[in-house]
PyMOL commands that place a pseudoatom at each C-alpha (Angstrom):
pseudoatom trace, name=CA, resn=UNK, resi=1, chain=A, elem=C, hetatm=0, pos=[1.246, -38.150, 43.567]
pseudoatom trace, name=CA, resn=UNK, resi=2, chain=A, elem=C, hetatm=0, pos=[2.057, -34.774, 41.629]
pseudoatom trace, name=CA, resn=UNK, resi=3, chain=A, elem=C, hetatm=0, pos=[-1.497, -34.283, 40.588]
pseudoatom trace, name=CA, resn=UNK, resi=4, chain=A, elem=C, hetatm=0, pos=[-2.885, -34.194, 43.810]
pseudoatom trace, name=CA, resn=UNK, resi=5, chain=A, elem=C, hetatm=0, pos=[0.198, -32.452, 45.891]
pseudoatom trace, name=CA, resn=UNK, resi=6, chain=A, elem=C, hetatm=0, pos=[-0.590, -29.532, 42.937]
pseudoatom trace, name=CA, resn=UNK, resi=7, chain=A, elem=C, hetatm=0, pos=[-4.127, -29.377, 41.339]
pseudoatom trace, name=CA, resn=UNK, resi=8, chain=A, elem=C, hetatm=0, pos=[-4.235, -26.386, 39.524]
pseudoatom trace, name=CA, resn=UNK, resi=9, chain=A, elem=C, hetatm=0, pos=[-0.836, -27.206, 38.068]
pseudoatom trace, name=CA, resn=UNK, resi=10, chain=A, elem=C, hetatm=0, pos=[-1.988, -30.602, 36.663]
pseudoatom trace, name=CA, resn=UNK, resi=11, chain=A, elem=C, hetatm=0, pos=[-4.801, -28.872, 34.916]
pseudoatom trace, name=CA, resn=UNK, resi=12, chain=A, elem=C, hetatm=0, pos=[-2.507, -26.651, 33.382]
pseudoatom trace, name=CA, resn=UNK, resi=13, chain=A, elem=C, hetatm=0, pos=[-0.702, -29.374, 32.281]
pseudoatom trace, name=CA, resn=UNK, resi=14, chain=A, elem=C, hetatm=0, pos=[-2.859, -31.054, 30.757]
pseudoatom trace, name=CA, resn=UNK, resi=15, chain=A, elem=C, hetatm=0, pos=[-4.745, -27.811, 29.007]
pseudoatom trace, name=CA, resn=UNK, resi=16, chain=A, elem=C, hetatm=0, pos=[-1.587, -26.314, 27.189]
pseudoatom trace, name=CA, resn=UNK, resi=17, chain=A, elem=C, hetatm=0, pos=[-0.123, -30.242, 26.593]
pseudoatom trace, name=CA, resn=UNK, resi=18, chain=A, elem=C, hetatm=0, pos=[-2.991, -31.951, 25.591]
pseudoatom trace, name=CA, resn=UNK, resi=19, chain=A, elem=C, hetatm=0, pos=[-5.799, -28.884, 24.246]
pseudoatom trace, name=CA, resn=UNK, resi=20, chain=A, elem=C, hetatm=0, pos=[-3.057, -26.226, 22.482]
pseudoatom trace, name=CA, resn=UNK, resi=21, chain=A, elem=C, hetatm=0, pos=[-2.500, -28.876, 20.006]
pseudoatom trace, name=CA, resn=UNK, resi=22, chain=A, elem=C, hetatm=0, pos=[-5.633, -29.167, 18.579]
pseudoatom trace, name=CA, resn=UNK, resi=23, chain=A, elem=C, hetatm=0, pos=[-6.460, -25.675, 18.233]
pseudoatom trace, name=CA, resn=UNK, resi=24, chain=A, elem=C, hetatm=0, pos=[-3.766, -24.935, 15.804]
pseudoatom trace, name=CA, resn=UNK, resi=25, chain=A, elem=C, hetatm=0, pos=[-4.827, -27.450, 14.403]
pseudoatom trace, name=CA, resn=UNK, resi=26, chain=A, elem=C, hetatm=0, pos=[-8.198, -25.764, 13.543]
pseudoatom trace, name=CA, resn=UNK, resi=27, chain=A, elem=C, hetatm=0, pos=[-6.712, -22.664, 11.909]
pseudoatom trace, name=CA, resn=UNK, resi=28, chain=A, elem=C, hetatm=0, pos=[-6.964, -22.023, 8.444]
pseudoatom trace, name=CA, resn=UNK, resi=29, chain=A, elem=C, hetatm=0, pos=[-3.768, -22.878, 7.339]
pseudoatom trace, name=CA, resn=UNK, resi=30, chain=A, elem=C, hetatm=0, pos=[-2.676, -19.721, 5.139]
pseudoatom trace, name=CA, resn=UNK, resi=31, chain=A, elem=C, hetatm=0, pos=[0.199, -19.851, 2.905]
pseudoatom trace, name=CA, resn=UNK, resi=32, chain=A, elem=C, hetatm=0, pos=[2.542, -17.063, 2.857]
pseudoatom trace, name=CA, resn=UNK, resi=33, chain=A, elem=C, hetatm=0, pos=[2.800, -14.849, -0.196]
pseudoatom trace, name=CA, resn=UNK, resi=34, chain=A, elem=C, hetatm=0, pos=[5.568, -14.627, -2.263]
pseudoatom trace, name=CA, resn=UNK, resi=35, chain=A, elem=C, hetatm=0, pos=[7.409, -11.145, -1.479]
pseudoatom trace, name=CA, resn=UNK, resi=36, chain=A, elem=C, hetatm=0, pos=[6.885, -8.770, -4.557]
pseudoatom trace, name=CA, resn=UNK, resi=37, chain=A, elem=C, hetatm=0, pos=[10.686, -7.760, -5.211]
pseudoatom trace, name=CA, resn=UNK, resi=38, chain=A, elem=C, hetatm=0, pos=[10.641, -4.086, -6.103]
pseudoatom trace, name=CA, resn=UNK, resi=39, chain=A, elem=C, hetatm=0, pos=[12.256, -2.481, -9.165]
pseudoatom trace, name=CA, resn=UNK, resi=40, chain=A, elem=C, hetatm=0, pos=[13.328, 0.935, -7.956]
pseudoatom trace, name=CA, resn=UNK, resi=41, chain=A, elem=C, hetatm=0, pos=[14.764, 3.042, -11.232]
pseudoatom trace, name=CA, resn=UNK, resi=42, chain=A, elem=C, hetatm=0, pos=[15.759, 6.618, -11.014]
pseudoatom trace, name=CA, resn=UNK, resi=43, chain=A, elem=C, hetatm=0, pos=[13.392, 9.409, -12.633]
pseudoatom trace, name=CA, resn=UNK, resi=44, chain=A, elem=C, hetatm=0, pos=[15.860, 9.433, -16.037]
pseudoatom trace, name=CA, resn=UNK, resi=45, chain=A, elem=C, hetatm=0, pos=[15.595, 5.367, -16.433]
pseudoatom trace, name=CA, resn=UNK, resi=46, chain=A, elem=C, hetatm=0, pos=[11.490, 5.700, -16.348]
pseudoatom trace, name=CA, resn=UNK, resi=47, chain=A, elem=C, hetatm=0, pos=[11.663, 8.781, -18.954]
pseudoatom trace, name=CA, resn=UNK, resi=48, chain=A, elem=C, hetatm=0, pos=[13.597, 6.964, -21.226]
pseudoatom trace, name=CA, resn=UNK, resi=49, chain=A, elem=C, hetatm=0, pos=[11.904, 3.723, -20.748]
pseudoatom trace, name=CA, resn=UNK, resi=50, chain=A, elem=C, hetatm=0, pos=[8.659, 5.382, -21.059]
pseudoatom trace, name=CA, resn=UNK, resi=51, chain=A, elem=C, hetatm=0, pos=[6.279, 7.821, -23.554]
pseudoatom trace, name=CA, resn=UNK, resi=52, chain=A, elem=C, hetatm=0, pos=[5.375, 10.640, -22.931]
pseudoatom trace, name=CA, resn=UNK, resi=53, chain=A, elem=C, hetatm=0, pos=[1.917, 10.024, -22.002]
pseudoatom trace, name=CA, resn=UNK, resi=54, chain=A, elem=C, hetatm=0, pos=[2.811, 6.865, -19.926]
pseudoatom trace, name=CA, resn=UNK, resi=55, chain=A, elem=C, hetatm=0, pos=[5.308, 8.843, -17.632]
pseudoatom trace, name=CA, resn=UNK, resi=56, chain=A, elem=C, hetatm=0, pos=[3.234, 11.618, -17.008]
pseudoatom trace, name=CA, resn=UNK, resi=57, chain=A, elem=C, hetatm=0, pos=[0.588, 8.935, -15.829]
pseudoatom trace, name=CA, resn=UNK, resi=58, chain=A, elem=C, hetatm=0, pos=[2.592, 6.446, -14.295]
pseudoatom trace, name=CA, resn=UNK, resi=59, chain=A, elem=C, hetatm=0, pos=[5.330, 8.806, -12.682]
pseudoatom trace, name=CA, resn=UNK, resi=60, chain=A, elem=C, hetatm=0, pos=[3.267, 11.726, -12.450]
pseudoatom trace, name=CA, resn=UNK, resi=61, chain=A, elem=C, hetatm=0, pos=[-0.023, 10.615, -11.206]
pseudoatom trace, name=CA, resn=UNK, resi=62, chain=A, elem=C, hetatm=0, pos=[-1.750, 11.654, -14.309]
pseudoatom trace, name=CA, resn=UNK, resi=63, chain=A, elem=C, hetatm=0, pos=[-4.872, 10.699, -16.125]
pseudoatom trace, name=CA, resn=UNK, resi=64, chain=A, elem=C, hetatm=0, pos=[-5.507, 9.871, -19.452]
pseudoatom trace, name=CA, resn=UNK, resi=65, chain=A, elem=C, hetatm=0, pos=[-9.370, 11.303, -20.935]
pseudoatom trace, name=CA, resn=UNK, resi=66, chain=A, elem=C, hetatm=0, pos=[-11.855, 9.262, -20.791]
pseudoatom trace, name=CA, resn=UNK, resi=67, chain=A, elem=C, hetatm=0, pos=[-13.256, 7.323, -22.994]
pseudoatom trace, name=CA, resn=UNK, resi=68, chain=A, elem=C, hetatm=0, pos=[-9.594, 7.377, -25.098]
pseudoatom trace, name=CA, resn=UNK, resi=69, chain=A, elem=C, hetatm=0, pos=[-7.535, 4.688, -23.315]
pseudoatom trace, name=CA, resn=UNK, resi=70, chain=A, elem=C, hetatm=0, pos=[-6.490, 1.664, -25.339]
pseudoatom trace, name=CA, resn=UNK, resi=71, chain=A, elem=C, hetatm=0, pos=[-8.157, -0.632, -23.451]
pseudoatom trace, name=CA, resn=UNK, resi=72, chain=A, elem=C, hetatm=0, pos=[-11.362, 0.730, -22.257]
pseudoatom trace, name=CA, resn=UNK, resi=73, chain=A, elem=C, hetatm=0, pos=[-13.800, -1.317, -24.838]
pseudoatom trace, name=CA, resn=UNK, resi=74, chain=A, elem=C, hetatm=0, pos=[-11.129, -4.596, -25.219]
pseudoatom trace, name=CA, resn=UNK, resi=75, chain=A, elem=C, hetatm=0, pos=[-13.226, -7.506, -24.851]
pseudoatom trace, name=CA, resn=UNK, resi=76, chain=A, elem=C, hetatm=0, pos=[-10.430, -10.260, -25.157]
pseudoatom trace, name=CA, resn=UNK, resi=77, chain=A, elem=C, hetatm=0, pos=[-9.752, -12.997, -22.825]
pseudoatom trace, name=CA, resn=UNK, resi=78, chain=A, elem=C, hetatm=0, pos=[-6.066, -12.308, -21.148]
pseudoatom trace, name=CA, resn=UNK, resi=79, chain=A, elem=C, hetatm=0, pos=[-4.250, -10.644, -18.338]
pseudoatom trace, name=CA, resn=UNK, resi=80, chain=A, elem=C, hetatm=0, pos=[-3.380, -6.603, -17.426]
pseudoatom trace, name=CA, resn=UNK, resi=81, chain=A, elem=C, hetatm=0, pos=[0.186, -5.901, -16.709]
pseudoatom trace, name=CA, resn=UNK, resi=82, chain=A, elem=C, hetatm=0, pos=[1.985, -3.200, -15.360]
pseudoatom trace, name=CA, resn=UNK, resi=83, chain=A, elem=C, hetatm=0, pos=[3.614, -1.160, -18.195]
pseudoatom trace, name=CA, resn=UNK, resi=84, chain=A, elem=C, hetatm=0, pos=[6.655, -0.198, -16.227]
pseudoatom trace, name=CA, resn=UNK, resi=85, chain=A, elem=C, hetatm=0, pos=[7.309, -3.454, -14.986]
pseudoatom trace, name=CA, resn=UNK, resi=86, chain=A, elem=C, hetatm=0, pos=[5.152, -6.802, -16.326]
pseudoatom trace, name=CA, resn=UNK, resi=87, chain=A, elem=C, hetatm=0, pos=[3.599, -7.941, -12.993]
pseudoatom trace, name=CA, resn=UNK, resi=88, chain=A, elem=C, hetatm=0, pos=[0.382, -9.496, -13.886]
pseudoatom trace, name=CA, resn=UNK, resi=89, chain=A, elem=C, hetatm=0, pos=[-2.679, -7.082, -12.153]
pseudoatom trace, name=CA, resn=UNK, resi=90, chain=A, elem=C, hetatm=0, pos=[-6.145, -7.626, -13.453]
pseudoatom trace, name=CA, resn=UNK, resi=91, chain=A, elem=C, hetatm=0, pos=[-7.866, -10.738, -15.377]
pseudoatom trace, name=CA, resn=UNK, resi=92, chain=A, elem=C, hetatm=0, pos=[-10.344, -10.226, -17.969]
pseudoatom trace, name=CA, resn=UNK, resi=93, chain=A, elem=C, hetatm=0, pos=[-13.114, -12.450, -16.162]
pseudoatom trace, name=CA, resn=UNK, resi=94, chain=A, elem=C, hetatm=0, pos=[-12.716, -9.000, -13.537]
pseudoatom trace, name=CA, resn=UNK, resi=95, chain=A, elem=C, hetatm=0, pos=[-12.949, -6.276, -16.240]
pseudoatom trace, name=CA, resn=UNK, resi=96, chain=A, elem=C, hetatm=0, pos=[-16.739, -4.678, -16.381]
pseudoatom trace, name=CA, resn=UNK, resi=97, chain=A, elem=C, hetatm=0, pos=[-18.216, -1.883, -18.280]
pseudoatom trace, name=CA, resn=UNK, resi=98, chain=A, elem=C, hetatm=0, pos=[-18.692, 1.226, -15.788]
pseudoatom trace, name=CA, resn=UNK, resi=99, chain=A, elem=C, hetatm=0, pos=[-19.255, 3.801, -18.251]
pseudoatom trace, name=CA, resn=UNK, resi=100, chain=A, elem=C, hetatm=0, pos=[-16.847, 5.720, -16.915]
pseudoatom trace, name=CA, resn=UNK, resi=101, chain=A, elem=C, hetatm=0, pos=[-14.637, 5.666, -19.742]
pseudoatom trace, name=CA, resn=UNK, resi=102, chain=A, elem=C, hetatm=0, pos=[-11.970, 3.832, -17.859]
pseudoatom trace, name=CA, resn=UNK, resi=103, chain=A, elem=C, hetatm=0, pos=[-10.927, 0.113, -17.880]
pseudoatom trace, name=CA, resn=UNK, resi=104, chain=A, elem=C, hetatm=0, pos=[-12.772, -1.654, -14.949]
pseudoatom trace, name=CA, resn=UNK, resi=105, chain=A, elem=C, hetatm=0, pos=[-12.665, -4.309, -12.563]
pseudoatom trace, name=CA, resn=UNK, resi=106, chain=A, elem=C, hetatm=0, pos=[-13.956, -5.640, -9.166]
pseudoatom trace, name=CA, resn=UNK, resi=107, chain=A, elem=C, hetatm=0, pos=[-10.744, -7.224, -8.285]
pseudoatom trace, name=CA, resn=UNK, resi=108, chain=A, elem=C, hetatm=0, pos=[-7.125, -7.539, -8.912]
pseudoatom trace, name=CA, resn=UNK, resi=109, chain=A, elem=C, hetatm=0, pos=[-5.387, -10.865, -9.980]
pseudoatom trace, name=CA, resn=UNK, resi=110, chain=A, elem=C, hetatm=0, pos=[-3.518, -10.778, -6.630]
pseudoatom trace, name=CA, resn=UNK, resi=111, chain=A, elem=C, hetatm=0, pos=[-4.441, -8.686, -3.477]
pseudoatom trace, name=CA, resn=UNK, resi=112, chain=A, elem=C, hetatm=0, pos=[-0.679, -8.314, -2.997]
pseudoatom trace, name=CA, resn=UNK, resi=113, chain=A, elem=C, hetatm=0, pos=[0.397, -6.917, -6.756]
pseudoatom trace, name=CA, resn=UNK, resi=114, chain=A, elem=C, hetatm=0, pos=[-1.163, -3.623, -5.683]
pseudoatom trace, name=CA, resn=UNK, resi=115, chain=A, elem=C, hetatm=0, pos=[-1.126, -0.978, -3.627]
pseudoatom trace, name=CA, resn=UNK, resi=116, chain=A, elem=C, hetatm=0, pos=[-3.520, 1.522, -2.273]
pseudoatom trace, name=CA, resn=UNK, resi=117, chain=A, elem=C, hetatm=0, pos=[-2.843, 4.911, -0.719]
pseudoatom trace, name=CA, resn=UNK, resi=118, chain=A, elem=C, hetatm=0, pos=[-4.970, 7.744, 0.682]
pseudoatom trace, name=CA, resn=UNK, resi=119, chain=A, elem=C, hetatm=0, pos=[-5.043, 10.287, -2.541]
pseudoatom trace, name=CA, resn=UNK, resi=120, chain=A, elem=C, hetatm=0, pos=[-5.674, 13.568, -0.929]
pseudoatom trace, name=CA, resn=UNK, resi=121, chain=A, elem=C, hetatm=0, pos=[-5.528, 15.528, -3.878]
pseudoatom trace, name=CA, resn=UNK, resi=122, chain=A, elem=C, hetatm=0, pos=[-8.942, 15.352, -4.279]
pseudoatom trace, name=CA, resn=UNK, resi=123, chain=A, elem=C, hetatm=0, pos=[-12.006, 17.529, -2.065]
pseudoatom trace, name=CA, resn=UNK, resi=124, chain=A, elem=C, hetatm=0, pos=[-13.078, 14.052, -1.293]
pseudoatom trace, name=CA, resn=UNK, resi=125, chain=A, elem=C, hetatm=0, pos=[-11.279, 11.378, -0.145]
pseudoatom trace, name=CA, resn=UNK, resi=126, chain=A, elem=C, hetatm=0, pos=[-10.128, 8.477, -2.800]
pseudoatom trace, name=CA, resn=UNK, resi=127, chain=A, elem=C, hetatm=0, pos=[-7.747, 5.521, -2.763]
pseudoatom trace, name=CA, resn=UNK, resi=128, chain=A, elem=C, hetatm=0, pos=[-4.760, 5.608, -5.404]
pseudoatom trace, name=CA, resn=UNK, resi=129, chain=A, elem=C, hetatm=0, pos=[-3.721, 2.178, -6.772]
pseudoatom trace, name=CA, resn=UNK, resi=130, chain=A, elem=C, hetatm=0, pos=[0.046, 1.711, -7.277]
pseudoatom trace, name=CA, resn=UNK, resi=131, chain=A, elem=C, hetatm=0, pos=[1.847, -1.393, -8.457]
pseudoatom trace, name=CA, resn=UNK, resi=132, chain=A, elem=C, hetatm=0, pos=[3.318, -3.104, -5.946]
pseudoatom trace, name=CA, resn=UNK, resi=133, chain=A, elem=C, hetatm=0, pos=[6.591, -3.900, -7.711]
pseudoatom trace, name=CA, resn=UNK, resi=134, chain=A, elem=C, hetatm=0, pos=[7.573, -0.668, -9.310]
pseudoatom trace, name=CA, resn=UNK, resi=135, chain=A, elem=C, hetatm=0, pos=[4.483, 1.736, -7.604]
pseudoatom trace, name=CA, resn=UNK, resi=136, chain=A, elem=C, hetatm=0, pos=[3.750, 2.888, -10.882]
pseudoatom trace, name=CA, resn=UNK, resi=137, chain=A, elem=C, hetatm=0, pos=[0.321, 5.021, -10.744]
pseudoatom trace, name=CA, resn=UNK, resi=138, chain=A, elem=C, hetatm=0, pos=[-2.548, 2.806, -12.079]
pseudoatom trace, name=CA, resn=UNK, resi=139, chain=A, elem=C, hetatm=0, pos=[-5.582, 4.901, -10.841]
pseudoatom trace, name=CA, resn=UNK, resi=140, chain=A, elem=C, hetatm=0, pos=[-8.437, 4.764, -8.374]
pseudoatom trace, name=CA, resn=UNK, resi=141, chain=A, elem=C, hetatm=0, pos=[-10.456, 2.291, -6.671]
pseudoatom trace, name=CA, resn=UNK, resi=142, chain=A, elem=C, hetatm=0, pos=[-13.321, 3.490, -5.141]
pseudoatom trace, name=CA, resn=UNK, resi=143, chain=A, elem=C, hetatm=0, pos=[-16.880, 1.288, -3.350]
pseudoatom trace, name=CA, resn=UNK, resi=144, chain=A, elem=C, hetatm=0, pos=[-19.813, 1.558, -6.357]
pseudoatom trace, name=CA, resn=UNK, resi=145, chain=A, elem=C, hetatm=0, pos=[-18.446, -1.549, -8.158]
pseudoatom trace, name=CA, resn=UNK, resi=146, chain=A, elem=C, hetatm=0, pos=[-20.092, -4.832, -9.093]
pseudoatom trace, name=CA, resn=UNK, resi=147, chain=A, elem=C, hetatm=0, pos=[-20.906, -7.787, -6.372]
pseudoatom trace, name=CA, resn=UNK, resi=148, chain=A, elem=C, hetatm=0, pos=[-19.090, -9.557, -5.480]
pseudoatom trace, name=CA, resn=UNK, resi=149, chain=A, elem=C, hetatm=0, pos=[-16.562, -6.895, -4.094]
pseudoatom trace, name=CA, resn=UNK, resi=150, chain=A, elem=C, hetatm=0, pos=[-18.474, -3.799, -4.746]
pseudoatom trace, name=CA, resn=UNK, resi=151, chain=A, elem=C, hetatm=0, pos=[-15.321, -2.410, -5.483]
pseudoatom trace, name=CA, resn=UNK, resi=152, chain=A, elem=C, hetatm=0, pos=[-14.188, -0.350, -9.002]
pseudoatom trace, name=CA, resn=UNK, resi=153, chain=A, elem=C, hetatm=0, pos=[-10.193, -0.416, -9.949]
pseudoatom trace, name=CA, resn=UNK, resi=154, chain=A, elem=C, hetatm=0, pos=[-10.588, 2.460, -12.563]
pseudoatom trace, name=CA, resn=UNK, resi=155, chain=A, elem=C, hetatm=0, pos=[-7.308, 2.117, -14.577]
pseudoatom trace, name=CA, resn=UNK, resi=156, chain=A, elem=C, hetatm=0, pos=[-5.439, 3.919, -16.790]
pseudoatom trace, name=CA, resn=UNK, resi=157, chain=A, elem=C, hetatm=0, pos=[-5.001, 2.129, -20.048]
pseudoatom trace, name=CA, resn=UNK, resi=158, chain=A, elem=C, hetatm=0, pos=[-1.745, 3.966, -20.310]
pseudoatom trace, name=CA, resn=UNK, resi=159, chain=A, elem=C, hetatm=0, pos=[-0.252, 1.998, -17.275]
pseudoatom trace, name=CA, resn=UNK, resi=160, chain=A, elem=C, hetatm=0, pos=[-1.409, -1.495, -18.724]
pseudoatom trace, name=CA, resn=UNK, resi=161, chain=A, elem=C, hetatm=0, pos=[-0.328, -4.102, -21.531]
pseudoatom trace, name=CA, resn=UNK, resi=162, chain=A, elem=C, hetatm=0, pos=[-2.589, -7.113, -22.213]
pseudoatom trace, name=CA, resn=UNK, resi=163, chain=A, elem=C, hetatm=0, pos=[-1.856, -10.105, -23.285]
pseudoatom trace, name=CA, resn=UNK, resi=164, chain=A, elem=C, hetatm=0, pos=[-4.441, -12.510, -24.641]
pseudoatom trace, name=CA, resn=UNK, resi=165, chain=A, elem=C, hetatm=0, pos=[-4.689, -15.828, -23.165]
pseudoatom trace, name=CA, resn=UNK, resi=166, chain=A, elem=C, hetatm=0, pos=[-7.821, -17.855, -23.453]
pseudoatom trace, name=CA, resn=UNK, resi=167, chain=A, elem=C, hetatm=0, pos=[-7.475, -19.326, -20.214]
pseudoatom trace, name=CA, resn=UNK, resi=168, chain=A, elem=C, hetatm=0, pos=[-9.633, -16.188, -18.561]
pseudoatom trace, name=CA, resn=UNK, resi=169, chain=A, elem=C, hetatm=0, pos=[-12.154, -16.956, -21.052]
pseudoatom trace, name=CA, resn=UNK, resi=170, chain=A, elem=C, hetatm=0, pos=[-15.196, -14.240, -19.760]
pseudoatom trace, name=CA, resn=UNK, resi=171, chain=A, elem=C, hetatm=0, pos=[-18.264, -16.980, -18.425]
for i in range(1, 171): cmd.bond("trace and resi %d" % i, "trace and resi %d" % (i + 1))
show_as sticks, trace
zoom trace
């Protein structure tokens, strides 16, 4: 018999045949994320499509004052787009009061509609946030936010529109 002419083969056999199997099986099945197609425009296209204010923050890596931004005290129920491009970022049942004078929250909408970069700008060292389609500059994220991340997204209002939907509904 095969099994007995080659023993350590037949255990091999049945290990990867017969065990393999089952192990995949026990993975969390993850499904992949949609690709985020990017919308690359020249530096013209964004200043015409684009205040002021909104390019010098979005393209430029500026920052509006505190306390001034559109957004900072909106209470609403909706979602937080990208100004330069509409993909959905940040939910209202995310958005806290830091007193920073910045809109807050602990979390985007989806981990893969942002970006975040080493800003070395800075003395210390702090993480941009970009949009992922169009890598507009949103603003910093940084470790002193609420549970259950502990993480702040401090975004310009500038580089967001809102739209109200009661679906998000604070709790």
């Amino acid at each position: 018999m095969l099994y007995q002419k080659y023993p350590m083969k037949s255990l091999l056999f049945v290990f990867v045949f017969l065990c393999l199997p089952f192990y995949g099986c026990s993975q969390q099945i993850q499904k992949p994320q949609a690709k985020i197609e990017k919308i690359i425009k020249q530096d013209a296209e964004w200043k015409d499509s684009l205040s002021y204010e909104d390019y010098c923050i979005m393209r430029k890596k500026g920052t509006e004052p505190p306390f001034t931004g559109k957004y900072v005290d909106n209470k609403e129920p909706g979602i937080y787009s990208c100004k330069g491009c509409k993909l959905d970022l940040f939910t209202s049942n995310t958005k806290f009061d830091s007193g920073t004078g910045w809109p807050s929250f602990f979390q985007p909408l989806h981990k893969d509609h942002i970006l975040e970069k080493i800003d070395t700008r800075y003395e210390f060292k702090t993480y941009e946030v970009l949009c992922a389609r169009c890598e507009a500059h949103l603003g910093h994220v940084f470790d002193d936010g609420p549970q259950p991340t502990g993480l702040r997204y401090c975004i310009n209002s500038a580089a967001l529109v809102f739209k109200a939907d009661s679906s998000f509904q604070v709790k």
